[in-house]
C-alpha positions as CSV (number, residue, x, y, z in Angstrom):
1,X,70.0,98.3,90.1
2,X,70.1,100.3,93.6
3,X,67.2,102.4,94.3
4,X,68.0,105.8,94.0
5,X,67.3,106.8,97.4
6,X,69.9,104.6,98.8
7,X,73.0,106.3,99.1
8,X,76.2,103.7,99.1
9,X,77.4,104.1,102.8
10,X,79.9,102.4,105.2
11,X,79.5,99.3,106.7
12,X,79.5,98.1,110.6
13,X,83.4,98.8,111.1
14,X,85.1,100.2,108.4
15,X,87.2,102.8,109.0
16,X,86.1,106.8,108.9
17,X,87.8,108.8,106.4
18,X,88.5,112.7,106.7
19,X,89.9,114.7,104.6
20,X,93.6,116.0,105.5
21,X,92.4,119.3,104.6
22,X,89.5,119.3,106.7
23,X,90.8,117.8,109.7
24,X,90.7,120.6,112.8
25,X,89.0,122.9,111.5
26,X,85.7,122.4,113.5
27,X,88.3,122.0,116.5
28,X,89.6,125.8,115.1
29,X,85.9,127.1,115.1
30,X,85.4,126.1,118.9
31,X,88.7,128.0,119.8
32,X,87.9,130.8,118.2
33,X,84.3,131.0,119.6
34,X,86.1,130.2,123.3
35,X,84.3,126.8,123.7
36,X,85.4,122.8,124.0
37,X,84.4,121.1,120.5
38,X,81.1,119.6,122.7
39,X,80.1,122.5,124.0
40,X,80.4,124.3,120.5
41,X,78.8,121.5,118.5
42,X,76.0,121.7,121.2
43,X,75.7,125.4,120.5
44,X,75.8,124.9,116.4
45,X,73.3,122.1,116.9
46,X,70.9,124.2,119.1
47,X,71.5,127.8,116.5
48,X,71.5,125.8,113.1
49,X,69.6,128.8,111.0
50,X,73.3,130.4,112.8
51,X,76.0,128.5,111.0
52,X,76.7,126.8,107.3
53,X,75.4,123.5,106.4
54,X,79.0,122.3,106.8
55,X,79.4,123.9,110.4
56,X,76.3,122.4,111.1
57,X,77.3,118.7,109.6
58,X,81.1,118.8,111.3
59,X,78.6,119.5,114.7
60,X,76.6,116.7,114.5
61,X,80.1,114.3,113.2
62,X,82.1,115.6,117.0
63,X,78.6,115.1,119.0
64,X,78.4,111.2,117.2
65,X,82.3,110.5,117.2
66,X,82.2,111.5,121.3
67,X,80.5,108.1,121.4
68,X,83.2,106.1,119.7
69,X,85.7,104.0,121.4
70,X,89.0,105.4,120.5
């Protein structure tokens, strides 16, 4: 039986999957507030108390997937 503090997560490689539905809308929010996605996420990430838990989570996701290799 898995502990239940372990949550079932991906493993070294597999692919990310987004939602259709979600995908640019953290892109939208950066727009709108004038700023690149980094730059935004940066801002979201320093003003957390500012911003919904899921602004604050599609922050950290562009600030780690600017580390990816495309």
């Amino acid at each position: 039986m898995q502990d239940e503090k372990e949550k079932p997560g991906r493993e070294e490689g597999d692919p990310i999957h987004i939602n259709p539905a979600h995908k640019g809308l953290f892109t939208a929010k950066a727009n709108k507030a004038k700023m690149s996605v980094q730059e935004f996420a940066n801002h979201v990430m320093a003003n957390k108390g500012k911003y919904s838990e899921q602004t604050v989570q599609q922050a950290n996701f562009a600030r780690n997937a600017s580390k990816f290799s495309h």
